[in-house]
N, C-alpha and C positions, 0 to 999 in steps of 0.2 A: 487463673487460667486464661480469662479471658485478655489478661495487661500483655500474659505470653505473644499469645494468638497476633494482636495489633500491632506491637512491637516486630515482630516475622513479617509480616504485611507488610510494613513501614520498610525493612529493611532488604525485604524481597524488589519493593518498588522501587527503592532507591538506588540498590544496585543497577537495577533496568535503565535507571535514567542516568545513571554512571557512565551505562556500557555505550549508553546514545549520547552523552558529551563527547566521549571519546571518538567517538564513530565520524563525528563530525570533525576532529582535529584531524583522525589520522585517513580520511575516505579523499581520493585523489579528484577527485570532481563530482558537480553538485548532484548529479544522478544518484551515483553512489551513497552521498552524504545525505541523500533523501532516503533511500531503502536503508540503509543503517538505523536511523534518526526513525523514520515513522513504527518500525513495527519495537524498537524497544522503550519507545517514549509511548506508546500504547501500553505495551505491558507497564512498564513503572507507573504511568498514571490508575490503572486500575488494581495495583497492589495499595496503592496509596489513595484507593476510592475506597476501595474494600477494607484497609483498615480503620478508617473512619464509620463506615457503616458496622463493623465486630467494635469499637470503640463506644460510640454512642448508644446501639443496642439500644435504637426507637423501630419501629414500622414506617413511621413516617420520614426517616432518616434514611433507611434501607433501602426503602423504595423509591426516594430522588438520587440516592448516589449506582441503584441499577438503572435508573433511566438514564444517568450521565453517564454512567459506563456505554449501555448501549447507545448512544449518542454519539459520544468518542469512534464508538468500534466499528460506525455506519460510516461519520465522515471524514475519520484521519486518513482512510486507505485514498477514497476519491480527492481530497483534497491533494494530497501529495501526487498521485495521477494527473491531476489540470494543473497543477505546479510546472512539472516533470516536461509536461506535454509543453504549454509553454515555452519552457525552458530550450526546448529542444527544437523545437519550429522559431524559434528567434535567433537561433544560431548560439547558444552557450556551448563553448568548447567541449567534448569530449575529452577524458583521459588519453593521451597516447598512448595506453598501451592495451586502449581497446582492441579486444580481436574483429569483429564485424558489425554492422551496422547496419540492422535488418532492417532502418526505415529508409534510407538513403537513398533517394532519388525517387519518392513514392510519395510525397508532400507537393505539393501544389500549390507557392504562397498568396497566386492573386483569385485563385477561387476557396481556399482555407479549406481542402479535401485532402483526404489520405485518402489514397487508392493503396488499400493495402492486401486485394482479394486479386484472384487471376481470371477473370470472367468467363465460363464455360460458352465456349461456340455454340452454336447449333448445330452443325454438322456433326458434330461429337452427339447432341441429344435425340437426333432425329436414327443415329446409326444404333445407339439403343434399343430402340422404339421399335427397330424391321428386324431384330433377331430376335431370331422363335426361342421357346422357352424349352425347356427338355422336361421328360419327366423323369 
């Protein structure tokens, strides 16, 4: 049961990392071909953690391949986030046939900020503040 079990895990993960080679042949730019790539090459690596850990069937096996799972799970999302981000503040092309580009003109290259908030006035907080409350 258990050869079952690891054999499924193996082939659950590997499909995963199928779907993210592909993802990367057929994603029209490298944004894309990041969010394709990071969440199914997370899954396949933890199909194929997980079936090493039902394979082996130690404690002490089990519990280094949950801590590398959780390890994976903490920093493939950030890492591909500062990739991304990178990518995109150096000028990598976009897809044409993006529809909109919510960061676009909200980067700042010689002080390296995103203004990406709309700062509330004070005239706005202070008119708050002098209307009465109803009961």
């Amino acid at each position: 049961m258990r050869e079952i079990l690891t054999v499924a895990l193996l082939l659950i993960g590997t499909m995963f990392m199928l779907v993210g080679a592909i993802g990367i042949l057929r994603m029209p730019d490298l944004l894309s071909r990041m969010q394709a790539t990071t969440k199914s090459m997370t899954l396949g690596a933890v199909g194929l953690l997980l079936a090493v850990a039902v394979h082996f069937d130690q404690v002490g096996v089990t519990f280094r391949t949950v801590l590398v799972i959780a390890f994976y799970f903490l920093t493939a999302p950030i890492a591909a986030h500062m990739i991304g981000r990178a990518a995109y503040f150096t000028g990598v092309p976009l897809w044409s046939g993006t529809l909109f580009d919510e960061l676009s003109g909200k980067y700042d290259p010689s002080a390296h900020t995103l203004d990406s908030f709309e700062p509330v006035s004070s005239d706005d907080s202070s008119a708050a503040a002098d209307t009465p409350e109803t009961p």
